[in-house]
C-alpha positions, -999 to 999 in steps of 0.1 A, spaced: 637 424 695 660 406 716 668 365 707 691 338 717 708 317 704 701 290 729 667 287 723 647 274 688 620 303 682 611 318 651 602 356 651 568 346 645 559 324 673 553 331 713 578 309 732 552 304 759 536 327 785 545 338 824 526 360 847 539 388 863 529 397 899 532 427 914 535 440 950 495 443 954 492 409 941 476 423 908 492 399 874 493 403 841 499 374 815 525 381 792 536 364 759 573 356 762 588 374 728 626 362 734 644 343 757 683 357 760 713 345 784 740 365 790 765 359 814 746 328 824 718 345 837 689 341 815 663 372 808 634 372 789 615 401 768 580 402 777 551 415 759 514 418 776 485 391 767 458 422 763 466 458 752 476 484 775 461 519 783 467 551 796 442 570 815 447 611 812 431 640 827 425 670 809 441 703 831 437 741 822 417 755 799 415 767 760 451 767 752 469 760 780 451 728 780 473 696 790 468 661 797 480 643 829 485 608 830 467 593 862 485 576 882 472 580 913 454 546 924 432 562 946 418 580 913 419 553 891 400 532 919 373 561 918 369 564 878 375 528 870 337 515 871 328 550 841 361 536 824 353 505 818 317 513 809 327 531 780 349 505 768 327 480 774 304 499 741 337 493 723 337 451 731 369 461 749 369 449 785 391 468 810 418 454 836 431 467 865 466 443 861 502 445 876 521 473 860 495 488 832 456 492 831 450 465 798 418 458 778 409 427 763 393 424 731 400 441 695 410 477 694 396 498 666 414 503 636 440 533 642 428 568 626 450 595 623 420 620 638 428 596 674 463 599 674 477 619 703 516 623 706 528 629 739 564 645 744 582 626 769 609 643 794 628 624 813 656 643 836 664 666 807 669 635 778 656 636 749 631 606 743 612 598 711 574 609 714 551 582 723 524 581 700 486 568 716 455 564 701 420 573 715 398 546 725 373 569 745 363 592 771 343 601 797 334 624 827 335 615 861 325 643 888 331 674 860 369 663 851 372 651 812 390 618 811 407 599 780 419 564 778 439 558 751 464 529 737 504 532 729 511 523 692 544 508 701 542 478 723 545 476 757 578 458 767 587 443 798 625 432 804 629 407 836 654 380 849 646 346 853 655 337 892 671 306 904 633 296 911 622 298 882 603 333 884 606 364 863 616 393 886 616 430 863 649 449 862 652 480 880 663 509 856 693 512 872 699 469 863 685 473 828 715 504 822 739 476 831 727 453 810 716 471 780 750 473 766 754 432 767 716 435 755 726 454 726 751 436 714 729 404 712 705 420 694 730 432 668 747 399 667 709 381 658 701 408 629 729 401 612 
């Protein structure tokens, strides 16, 4: 978790809230977890109001069997109204926001017989597998479907602009930064 010294917030409380927007106009209400200045530029760490998801598609058969994640809107546009119904038997209602589909409400309590780990490759790194649980799935015109939910949060890192708006780094930004990042965090555990 990244803190500042410039601000008077304990680990356990939300320092307020800010919407992202996206280029479609879609937003998503996040909790601001730390507020950080380096350089005099201030950034803040961002966590979402509701809970995201992660739509799959099952591909192949038996075996060889391998989930997909949508991305496509197009796709997501099409299986959105089954999604959401069988959420909705959950209490769990489902959001089409900037950045990640989210659900509001309670998620179930995790099970180990829901967990799905998904090996992440990213241009020949080695990243830590993401570990989701199930929250349900459906069928839409004969292709299985599963939406499930990370187990580690969703983070979003942006700058505050000179107006007063959060803009999200670029990865190419947040490499620059990460170092300076880094060192605040260390600096705050301690």
């Amino acid at each position: 978790m990244f803190s500042s010294p410039f601000s008077e917030e304990n680990d356990n409380a939300h320092a307020g809230s800010i919407t992202l927007t996206d280029d479609k106009g879609r937003s998503l209400d996040c909790y601001v977890e730390h507020r950080l200045e380096v350089d005099e530029q201030e950034y803040v760490l961002l966590l979402p109001v509701d809970s995201p998801v992660e739509i799959f598609s099952w591909e192949g058969d038996g075996e060889e069997e391998e989930a997909v994640l949508v991305e496509d809107d197009a796709i997501i546009e099409q299986i959105f109204a089954n999604a959401q119904a069988v959420l909705s038997e959950q209490n769990l209602v489902l959001k089409n926001t900037a950045y990640a589909l989210t659900v509001e409400g309670d998620l179930p309590p995790v099970e180990e017989s829901e967990l799905f780990t998904l090996e992440i490759e990213d241009e020949g790194e080695d990243l830590e597998p993401e570990q989701l649980q199930l929250l349900a799935s459906f069928y839409d015109e004969d292709q299985e479907y599963a939406i499930y939910t990370p187990l580690d949060p969703l983070l979003f890192f942006a700058r505050i602009t000179k107006t007063g708006e959060p803009e999200l780094l670029s990865p190419e930004e947040f490499r620059k930064v990460q170092p300076l990042l880094e060192e605040h965090l260390f600096n705050e555990v301690e």
